[in-house]
N, C-alpha and C positions, 0 to 999 in steps of 0.2 A: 693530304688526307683530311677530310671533312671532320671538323669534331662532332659529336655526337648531340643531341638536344639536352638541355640541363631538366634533369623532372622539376615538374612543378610541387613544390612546397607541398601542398594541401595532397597530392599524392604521397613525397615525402614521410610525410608525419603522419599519413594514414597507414605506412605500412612500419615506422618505428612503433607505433602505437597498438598493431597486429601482433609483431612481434614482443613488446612488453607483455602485452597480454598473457602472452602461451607461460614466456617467464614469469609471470605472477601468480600463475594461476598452477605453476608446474612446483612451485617452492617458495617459503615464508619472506617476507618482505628483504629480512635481516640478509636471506642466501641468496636472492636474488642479485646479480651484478647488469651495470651498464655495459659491459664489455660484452656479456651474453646477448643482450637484450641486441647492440650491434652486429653481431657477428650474424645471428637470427634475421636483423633487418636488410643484411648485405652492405653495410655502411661501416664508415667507422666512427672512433668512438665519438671524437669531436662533432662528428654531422648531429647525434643528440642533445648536444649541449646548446647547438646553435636553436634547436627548437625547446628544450627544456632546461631551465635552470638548475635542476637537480634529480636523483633520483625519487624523492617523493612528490615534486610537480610531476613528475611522469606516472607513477602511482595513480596522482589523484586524477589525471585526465583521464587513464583506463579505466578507474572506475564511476567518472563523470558520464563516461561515451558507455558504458555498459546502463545507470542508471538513466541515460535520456532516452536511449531505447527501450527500455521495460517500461516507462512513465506513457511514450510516443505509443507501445502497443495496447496499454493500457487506456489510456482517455477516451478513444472514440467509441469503445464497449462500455464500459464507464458510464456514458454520457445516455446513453439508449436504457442501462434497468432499471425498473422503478421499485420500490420495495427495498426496504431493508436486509431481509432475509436475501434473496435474490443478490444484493449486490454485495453480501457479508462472503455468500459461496463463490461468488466469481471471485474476490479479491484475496481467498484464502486459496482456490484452486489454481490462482494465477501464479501466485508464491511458490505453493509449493511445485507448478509445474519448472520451474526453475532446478530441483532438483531431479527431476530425472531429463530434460536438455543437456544441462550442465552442474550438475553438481557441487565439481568444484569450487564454483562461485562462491556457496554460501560457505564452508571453509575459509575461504580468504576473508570475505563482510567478516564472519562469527569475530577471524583468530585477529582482523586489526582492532573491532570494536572492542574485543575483553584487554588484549595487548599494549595498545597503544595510549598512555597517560595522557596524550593530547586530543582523544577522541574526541572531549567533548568541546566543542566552538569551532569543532576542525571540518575537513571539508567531507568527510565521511560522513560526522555527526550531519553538518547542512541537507545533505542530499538524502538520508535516512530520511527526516524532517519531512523533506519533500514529496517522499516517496509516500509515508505515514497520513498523511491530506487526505489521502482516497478514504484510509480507514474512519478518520478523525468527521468530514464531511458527513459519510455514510453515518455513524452515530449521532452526530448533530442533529441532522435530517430527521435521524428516528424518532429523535426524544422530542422534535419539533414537530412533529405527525402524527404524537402518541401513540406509535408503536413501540418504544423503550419506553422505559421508567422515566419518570419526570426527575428522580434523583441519582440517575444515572450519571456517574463522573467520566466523561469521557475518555479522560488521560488514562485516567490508569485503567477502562477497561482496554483500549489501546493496546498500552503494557502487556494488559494481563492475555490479548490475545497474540501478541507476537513473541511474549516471553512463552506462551505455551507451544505457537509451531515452531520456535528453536528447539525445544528439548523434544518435540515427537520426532521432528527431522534428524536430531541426535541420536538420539533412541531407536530409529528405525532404517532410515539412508543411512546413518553413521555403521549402521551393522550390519549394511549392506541387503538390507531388506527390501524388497518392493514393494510398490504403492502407488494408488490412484489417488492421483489428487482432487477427481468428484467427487469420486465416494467418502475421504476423508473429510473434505471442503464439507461437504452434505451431513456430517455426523457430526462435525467437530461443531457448524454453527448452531446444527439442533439443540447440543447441549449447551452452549453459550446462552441461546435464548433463551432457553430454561431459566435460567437464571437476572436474563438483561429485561427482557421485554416484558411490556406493562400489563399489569392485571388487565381482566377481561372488565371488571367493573369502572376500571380506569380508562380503558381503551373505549367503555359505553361511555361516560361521562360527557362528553359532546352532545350525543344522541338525549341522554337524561335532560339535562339543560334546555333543550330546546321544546323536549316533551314536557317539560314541567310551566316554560313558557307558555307553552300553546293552553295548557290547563288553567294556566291564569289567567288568559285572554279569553279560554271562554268563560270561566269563575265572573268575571266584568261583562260578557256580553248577554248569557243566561238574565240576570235581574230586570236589566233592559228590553228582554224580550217579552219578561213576562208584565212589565209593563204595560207593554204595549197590546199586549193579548187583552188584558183587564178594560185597557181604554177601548179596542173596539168590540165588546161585548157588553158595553155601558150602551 
């Protein structure tokens, strides 16, 4: 009898890594077992181990391969809006479209980020980080364009906008509410701006500058001309 072909690895671990998924995403870290997570992959238990050292190396690759996809669909839209406003909506619309694809996800982020005492230098905290850049970028750019406030603290507006879509996502998805994440994207950064972006007399301050320029240069060229007037009517 012919044995059968051995899978390839990289298929392997793409379907251990399917199957952790469902279990992580189905029950809290602590309930979650390797035995499930096998039994789900059609494997046993030891074929995991050969690919993962532990239960939380397996963890953190489900949520490595979940956050290189959200980053992957994220960049090349990214890269195309121009405007602060504009790129505030897309990156709060992007988020929150995560809760009504899959829900569950932000559950798991919430419950290891409050839960776990190693969050922070760990591989969740890392990837947050990375993910965080779009918003981080996108404010820099502002306040480098003079469309934010020139004392605009990046970080903790940041903060102050991803601490706010936890608690409406809590508040709202948590109680099983519905929601568009345009319309919210669209209202939540009106009001943000309200408060981030630069006065109007700040955002002319370029304009003023240069107008004030041009007045000086003709302030210097006016004397000179009437000079010149004087001398040919000698």
């Amino acid at each position: 009898m012919t044995a059968l072909p051995k899978r390839r690895k990289s298929v392997r671990r793409a379907e251990i890594l399917a199957a952790a998924r469902e279990v992580f995403l189905a029950r809290p870290y602590e309930q979650a077992s390797i035995t499930e997570i096998a039994e789900r992959a059609g494997c046993v238990v030891g074929t995991i181990y050969g690919y993962f050292e532990n239960k939380r190396e397996l963890f953190d690759a489900v949520v490595t391969e979940f956050y290189d996809g959200l980053i992957a669909d994220i960049e090349p839209r990214f890269a195309v809006i121009e405007g602060t406003a504009d790129r505030l909506r897309f990156l709060v619309a992007r988020h929150l479209q995560i809760t009504v694809d899959d829900p569950s996800w932000l559950k798991v982020l919430d419950r290891e980020a409050r839960g776990a005492e190693s969050y922070f230098g760990g591989k969740l905290h890392q990837l947050n980080r990375r993910y965080a850049q779009f918003v981080m970028r996108t404010l820099s750019d502002g306040i480098a364009r003079g469309e934010l406030r020139a004392d605009l603290d990046p970080q903790m507006a940041r903060d102050f906008l991803f601490g706010g879509l936890e608690h409406w996502v809590r508040n709202t998805v948590g109680r099983g509410r519905r929601n568009d994440p345009t319309a919210v994207a669209r209202e939540m950064v009106r009001m943000l701006l309200d408060g981030w972006a630069a006065a109007p007399a700040e955002r002319a301050a370029p304009w003023q500058g240069l107008e004030a320029r041009i007045a000086k240069l003709e302030g210097r060229l006016k004397p000179a001309a009437r000079a010149r007037e004087t001398e040919a009517s000698k």
